[in-house]
Residue frames as qw, qx, qy, qz and C-alpha x, y, z in Angstrom:
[[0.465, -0.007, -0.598, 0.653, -19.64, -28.97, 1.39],
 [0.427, -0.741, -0.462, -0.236, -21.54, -27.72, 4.58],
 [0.438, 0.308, -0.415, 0.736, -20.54, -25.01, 6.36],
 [0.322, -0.675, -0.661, 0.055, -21.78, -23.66, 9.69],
 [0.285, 0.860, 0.139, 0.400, -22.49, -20.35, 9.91],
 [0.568, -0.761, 0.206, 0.238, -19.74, -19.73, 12.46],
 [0.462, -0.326, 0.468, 0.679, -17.13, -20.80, 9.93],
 [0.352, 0.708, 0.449, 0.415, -19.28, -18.92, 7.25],
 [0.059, -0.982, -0.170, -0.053, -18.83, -15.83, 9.12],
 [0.387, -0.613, 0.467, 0.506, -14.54, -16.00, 9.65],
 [0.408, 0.199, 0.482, 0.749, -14.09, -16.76, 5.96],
 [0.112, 0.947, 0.253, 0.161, -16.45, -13.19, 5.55],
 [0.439, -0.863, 0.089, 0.235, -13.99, -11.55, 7.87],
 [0.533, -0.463, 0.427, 0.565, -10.96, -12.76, 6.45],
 [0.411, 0.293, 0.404, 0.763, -11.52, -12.09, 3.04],
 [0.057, -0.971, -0.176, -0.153, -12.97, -8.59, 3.99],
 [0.491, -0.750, 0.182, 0.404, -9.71, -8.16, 6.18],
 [0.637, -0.072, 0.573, 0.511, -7.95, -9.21, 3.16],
 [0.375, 0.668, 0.453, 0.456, -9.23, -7.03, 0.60],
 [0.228, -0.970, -0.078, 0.041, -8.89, -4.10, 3.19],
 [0.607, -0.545, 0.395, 0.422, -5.05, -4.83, 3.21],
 [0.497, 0.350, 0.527, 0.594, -4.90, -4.73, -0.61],
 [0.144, 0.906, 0.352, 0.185, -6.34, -1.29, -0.65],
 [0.460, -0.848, 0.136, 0.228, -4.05, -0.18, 2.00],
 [0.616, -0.153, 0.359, 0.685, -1.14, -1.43, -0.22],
 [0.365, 0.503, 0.353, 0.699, -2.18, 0.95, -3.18],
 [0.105, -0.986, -0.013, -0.129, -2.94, 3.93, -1.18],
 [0.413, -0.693, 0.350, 0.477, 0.73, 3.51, 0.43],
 [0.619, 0.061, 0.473, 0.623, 2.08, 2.88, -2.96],
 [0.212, 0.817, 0.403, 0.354, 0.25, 5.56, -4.48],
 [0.294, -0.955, -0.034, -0.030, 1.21, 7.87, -1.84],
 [0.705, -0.383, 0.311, 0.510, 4.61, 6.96, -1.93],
 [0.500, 0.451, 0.486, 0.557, 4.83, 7.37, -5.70],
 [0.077, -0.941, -0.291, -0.158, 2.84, 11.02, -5.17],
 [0.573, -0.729, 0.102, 0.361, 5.75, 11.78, -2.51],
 [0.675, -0.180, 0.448, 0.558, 8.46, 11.02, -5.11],
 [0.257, 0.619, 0.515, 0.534, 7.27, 12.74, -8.03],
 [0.136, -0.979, -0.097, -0.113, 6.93, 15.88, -5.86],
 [0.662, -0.654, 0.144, 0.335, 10.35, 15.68, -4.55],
 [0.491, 0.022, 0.440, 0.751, 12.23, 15.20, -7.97],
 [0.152, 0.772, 0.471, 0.400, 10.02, 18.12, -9.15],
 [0.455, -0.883, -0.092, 0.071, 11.09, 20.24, -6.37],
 [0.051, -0.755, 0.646, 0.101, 15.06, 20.18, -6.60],
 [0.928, 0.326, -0.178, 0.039, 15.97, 17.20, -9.22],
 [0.454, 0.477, -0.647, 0.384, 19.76, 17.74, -8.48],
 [0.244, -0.672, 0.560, -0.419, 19.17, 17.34, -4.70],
 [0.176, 0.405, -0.878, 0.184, 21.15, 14.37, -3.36],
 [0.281, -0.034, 0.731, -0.621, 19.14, 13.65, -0.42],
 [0.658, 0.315, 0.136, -0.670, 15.98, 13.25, -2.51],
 [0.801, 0.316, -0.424, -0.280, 17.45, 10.76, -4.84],
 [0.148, 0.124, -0.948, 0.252, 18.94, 8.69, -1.96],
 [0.575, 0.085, 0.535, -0.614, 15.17, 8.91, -0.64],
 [0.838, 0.285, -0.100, -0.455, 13.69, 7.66, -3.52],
 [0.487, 0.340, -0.801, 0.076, 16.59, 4.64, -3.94],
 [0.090, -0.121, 0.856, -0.495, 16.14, 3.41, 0.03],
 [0.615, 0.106, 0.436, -0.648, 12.39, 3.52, -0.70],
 [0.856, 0.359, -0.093, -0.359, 12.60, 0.85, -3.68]]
């Protein structure tokens, strides 16, 4: 199949955009994860922290 280099250069883009949006998901997930793990380390019994960490999963 023959592509021309106009539609060679949006399927670059979109799987560049696309691979940029995976990354972004593990840094927020990471950072999320990071967040939690400091919070129940900080004051396990408080409430407020384990309703965060429920609303966020």
């Amino acid at each position: 199949m023959i592509y021309s280099r106009f539609e060679l250069i949006i399927m670059k883009e979109l799987i560049s955009v696309e691979a940029n949006q995976q990354q972004l998901l593990y840094s927020i997930r990471y950072v999320l994860t990071f967040a939690i793990r400091l919070l129940l380390l900080v004051d396990i019994t408080d409430d407020n922290a384990f309703q965060l960490q429920v609303r966020l999963f």
